[in-house]
N, C-alpha and C positions, 0 to 999 in steps of 0.2 A: 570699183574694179576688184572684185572678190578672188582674186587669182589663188590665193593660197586653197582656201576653200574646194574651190574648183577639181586644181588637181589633186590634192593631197584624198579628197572623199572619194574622188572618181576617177583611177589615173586611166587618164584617157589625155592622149593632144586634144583630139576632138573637142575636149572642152572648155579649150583655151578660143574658141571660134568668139569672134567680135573683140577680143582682149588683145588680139599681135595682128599682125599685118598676116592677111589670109594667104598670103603670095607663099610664107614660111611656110604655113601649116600644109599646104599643097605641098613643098619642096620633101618637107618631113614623110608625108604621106608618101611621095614617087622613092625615098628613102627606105618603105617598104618599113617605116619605124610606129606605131601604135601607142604603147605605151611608154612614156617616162621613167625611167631608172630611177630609182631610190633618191643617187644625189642633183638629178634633175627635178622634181616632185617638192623635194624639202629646197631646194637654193630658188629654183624660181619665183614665186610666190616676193623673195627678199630682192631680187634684183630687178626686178620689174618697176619694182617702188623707189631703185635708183640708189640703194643705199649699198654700201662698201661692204664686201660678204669675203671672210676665211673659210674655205670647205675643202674640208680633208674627207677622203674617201680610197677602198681599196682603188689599187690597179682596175682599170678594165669596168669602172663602175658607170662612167658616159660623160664626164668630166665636160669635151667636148662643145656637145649640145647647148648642156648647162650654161654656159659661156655665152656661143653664140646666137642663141636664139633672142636673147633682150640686146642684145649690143647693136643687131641688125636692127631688130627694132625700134630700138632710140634713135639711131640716124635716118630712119626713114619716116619717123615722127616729125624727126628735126628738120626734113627736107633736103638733107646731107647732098652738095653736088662736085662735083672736082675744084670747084672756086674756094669750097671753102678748105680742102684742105683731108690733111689727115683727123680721123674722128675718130678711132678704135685702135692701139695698137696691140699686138698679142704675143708675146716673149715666148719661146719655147728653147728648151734647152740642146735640143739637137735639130739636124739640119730635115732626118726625116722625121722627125714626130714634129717639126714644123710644115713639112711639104704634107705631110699626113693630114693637120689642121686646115691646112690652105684647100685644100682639094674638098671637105666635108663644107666648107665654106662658099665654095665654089655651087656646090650642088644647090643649097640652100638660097642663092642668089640668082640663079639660074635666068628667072623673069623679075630679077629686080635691079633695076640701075644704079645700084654703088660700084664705083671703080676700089681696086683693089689690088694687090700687090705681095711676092713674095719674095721677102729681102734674109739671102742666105751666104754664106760665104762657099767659096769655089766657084760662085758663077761669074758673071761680067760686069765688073760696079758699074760701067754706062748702062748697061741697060735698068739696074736698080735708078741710075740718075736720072733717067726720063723717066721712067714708070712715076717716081717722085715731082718731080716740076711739072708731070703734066696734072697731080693732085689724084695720090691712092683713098681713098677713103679709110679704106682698111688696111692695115699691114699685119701679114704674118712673119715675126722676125726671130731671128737668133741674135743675141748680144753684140756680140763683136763686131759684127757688119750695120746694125744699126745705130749703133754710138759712134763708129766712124761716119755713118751719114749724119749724123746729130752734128756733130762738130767739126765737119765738111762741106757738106752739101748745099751751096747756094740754091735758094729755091724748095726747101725742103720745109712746106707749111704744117706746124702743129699745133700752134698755136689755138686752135678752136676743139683742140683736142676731149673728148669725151668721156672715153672710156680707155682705160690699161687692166691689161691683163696679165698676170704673169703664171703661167701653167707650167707644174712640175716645179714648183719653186726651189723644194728642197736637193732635186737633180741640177738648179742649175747653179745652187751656191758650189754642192761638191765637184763640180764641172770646172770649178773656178772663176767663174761668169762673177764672184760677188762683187770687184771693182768696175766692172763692166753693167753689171745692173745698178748700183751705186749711181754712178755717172747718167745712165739713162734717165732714173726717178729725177733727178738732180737737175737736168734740161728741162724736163716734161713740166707742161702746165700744173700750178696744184691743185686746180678747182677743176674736178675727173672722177668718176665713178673709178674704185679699182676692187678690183677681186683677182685671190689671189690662190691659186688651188696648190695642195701640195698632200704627197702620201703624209709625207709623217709631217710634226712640229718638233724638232729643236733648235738650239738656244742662236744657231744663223739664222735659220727661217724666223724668229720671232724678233731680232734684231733689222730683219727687212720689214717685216710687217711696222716696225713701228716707225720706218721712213717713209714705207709706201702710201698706207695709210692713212690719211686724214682726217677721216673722223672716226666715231664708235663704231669698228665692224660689226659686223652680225656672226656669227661663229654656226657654222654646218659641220657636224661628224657626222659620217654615217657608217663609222668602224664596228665590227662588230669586236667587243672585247672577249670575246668565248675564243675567237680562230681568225686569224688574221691574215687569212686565204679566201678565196670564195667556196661555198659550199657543193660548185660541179666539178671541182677541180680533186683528182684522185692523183693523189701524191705518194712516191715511196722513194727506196733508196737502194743501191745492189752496192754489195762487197765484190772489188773488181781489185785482185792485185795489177799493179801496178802498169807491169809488164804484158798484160793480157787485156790492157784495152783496147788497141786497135784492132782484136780478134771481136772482141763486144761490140764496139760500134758497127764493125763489117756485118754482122748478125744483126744488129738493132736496123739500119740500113736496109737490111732485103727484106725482113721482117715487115716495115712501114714503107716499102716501093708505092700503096697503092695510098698514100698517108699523109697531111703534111705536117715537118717538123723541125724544129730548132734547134739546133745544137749550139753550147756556150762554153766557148774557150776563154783563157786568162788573158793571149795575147793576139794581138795582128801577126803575128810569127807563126804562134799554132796554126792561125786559122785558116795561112797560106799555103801550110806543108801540107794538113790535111783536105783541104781542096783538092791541091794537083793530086795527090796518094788517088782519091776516091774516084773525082772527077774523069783525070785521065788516065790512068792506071787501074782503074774497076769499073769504071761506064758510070758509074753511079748520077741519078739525077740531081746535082747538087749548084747551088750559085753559095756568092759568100758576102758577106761587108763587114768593114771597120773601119776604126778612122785614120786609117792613112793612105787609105784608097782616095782617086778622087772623085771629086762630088759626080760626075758625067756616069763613073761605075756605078758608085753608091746606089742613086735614083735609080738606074735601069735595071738593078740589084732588086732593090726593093718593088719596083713598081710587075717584075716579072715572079716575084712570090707573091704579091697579092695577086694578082691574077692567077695562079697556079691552083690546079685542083689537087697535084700532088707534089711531094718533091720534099727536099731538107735546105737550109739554110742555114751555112755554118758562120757565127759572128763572134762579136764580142757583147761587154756590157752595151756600146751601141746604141744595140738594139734590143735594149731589155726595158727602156720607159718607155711607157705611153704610146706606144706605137697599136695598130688595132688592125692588124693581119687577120683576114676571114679564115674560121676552119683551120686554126692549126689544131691538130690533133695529139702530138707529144712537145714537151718542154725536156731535152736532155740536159742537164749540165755536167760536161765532161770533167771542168776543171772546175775547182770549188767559187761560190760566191764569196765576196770579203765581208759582209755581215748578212745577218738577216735580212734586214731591209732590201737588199741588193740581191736573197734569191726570190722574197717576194716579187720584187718585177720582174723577175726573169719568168717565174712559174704565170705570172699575168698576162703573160702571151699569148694563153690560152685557157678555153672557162669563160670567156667573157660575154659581157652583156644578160637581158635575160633569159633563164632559162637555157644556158647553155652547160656542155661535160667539155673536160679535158683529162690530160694524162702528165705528169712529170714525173722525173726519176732522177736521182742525183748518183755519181759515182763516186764512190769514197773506198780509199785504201782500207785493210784490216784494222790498220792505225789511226782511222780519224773517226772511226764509226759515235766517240763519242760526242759528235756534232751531233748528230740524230737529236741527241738530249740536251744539246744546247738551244737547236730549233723548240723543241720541247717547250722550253722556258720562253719560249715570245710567240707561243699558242699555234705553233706551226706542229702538226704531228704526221707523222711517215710511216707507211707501210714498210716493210721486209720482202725486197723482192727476189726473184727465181729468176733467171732466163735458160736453165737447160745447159746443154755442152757447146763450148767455143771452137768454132771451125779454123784450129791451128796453123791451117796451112797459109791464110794469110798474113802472118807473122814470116811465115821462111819468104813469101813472096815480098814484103817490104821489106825483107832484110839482103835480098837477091839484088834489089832495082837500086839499094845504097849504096851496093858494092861496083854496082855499074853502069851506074848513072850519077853525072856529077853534078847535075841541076839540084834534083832530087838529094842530093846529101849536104848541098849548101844552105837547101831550103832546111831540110830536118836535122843539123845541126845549128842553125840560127832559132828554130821553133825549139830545141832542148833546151837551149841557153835560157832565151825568153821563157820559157816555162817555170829553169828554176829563177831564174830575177823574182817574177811574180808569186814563186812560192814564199821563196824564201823571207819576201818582205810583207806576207799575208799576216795581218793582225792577230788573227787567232791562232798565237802562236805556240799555243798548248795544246792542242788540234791538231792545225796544219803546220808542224816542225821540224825542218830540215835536216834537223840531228837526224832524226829518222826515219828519212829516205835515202833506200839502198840507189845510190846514183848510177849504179854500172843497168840496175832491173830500170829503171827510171829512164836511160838512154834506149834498151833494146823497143820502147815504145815506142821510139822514132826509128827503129830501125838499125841500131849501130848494135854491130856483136863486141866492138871494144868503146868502151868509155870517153867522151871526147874530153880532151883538160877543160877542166873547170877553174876557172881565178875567181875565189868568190869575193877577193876586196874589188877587182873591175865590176863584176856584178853589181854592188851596192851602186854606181853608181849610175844602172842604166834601167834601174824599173820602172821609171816613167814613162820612159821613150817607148818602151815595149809592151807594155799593158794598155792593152784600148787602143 
């Protein structure tokens, strides 16, 4: 079985015909997908032959696929039926870049009889309880709700377990999942194919690797070390004082009405006030998520921007991994990322797959501009952008709606707060420095003509709660 050969000389699916089960490569095909992505091409060839694969790759490279096209196909090798159990399980770090997974999965099984299951938290643990004792073949899971079925769930067969996968690794140690994935490996059979994808490697992820792992991986990069972007993706940055952002977004906003786009806030606070601001108070076409919405919004959230031919989505970090939203067209980030790493996924939102453009744009005070050149040094490089004159008048009009409307000043006094929590505890703290930000210009962004008190020793203690 010459699979490497195959695709690596001729990337074509097509020429995997006789080597997987034709039911996929039909599925692939209605998928409307032709060609193999980079880390599809180079990983397949290694997991077909069943052996344990590390493959690191940008955002947005088809991760995916890579995964599940040999997983499907080992169990339907093996004759996989609900008797025997769970055969593949698949880790993802959030609840939609798991529902995301499960759904690509769906399509590719369309005319093939493996049962199959997506176990997430917010939803109904009976109904994960049945889906489980009547035997999922496949699970698409998050941490925390699958190690409580591990170490709950009568009737929960895995015993004949196959394959693990753990996707977005390095998202889900800093998620805090690493006792929770711990505990999972720690259950699981130890004789299982596992592959374990993750953007970067440090010294967590290779701490997991060497629990997960059972035998000599195989090691897949397919980073390029020149730029560590993808090459459709057209990226810059605009000097936006402080207090003239919500005049920029309002602009950036009518500007892409016909467009879709992301915008990335620091907290679930911001990402409230600035909903209701736009949503109801400008018509603006916009939905929102984060995590302390609940799952019910979340998904209907999500599921009504992929569908969307236009429109903005205002989030958090969230929704900055691995998620694969059709056609976005801009990546804003309003409020800074906390390192590189973390605006690489953000900017991955869009650009993706092959052959695709996108657009991002970061806004940064006069005073942070030398991030620019800190991107610089982890091969991230930015244009200098222009957007023309700010239409001021929607500044007096969110400063109108605070003075007389008391919804609206609860929300955008709680998003100021939250905003400096998450400034002020932002790592790059030579950069993003709260010594200097003028707090009273920093308030009128939310609308306040006087300064609301700030306690910055209460502060320290509520960054968590309010970030993400």
């Amino acid at each position: 079985m010459d699979i490497k050969c195959s695709i690596l000389t001729k990337p074509r699916f097509s020429m995997l015909e006789g080597k997987i089960d034709h039911r996929i490569l039909e599925g692939i095909k209605d998928m409307g997908i032709e060609k193999p992505t980079r880390i599809q091409a180079e990983t397949l060839p290694h997991l077909m032959l069943h052996k344990d694969l590390i493959g690191t790759a940008q955002t947005g490279s088809g991760k995916t696929l890579a995964f599940l096209i040999p997983t499907i196909d080992g169990l339907i090798r093996l004759k996989f039926t609900r008797k025997h159990g769970t055969g593949c399980i698949i880790l993802s770090p959030t609840r939609e870049l798991a529902l995301q997974t499960y759904q690509v999965m769906k399509k590719l099984l369309s005319s093939i009889d493996l049962s199959h299951a997506l176990i997430v938290g917010g939803e109904k643990k009976m109904k994960d309880i049945v889906a489980l004792k009547k035997g999922a073949n496949i699970l698409v899971s998050t941490p925390g709700r699958l190690l409580d079925h591990l170490q709950s769930t009568a009737g929960f067969n895995c015993k004949n377990l196959q394959y693990l996968v753990v996707d977005e690794a390095d998202k889900l140690l800093e998620a805090g999942f690493e006792k929770h994935v711990t505990g999972i490996i720690n259950l699981l059979p130890k004789k299982r194919q596992t592959m374990l994808f993750s953007a970067t490697i440090d010294e967590k992820v290779k701490n997991l690797i060497k629990l997960a792992l059972t035998t000599d991986p195989v090691w897949i990069s397919v980073k390029d070390d020149n730029q560590s972007t993808v090459t459709g993706l057209q990226q810059g940055y605009y000097i936006c004082p402080i207090n003239e952002r919500i005049a920029w977004l309002y602009k950036m906003l009518r500007k892409c009405k016909k467009l879709k786009v992301m915008i990335f806030f620091s907290s679930c606070k911001s990402v409230d006030f600035h909903y209701e601001f736009f949503k109801c108070h400008c018509q603006a076409n916009v939905l929102s998520i984060h995590g302390k919405q609940s799952q019910s919004r979340r998904k209907e959230a999500y599921h009504s921007f992929v569908e969307a031919q236009n429109g903005t989505l205002f989030c958090t970090d969230v929704a900055a991994r691995g998620l694969d939203i059709p056609r976005v067209d801009w990546i804003v980030q309003y409020d800074p990322p906390t390192d590189p790493k973390e605006y690489i996924h953000r900017v991955g939102r869009t650009a993706r797959g092959l052959n695709k453009t996108g657009n991002a744009v970061i806004l940064l005070r006069p005073e942070e501009e030398n991030f620019v050149n800190f991107l610089r040094k982890e091969n991230i490089y930015l244009d200098k952008y222009s957007f023309g004159d700010l239409p001021h008048d929607v500044q007096a009009m969110l400063e109108g709606l605070i003075k007389r409307n008391g919804v609206m000043k609860t929300l955008a006094r709680k998003a100021y707060l939250s905003f400096l929590r998450c400034y002020k505890s932002h790592p790059l703290k030579k950069i993003f420095n709260i010594k200097t930000l003028d707090l009273k210009l920093a308030a009128q962004a939310f609308g306040f003509l006087e300064q609301p008190h700030v306690d910055f020793c209460i502060l320290l203690y509520f960054v968590i709660y309010y970030c993400i």
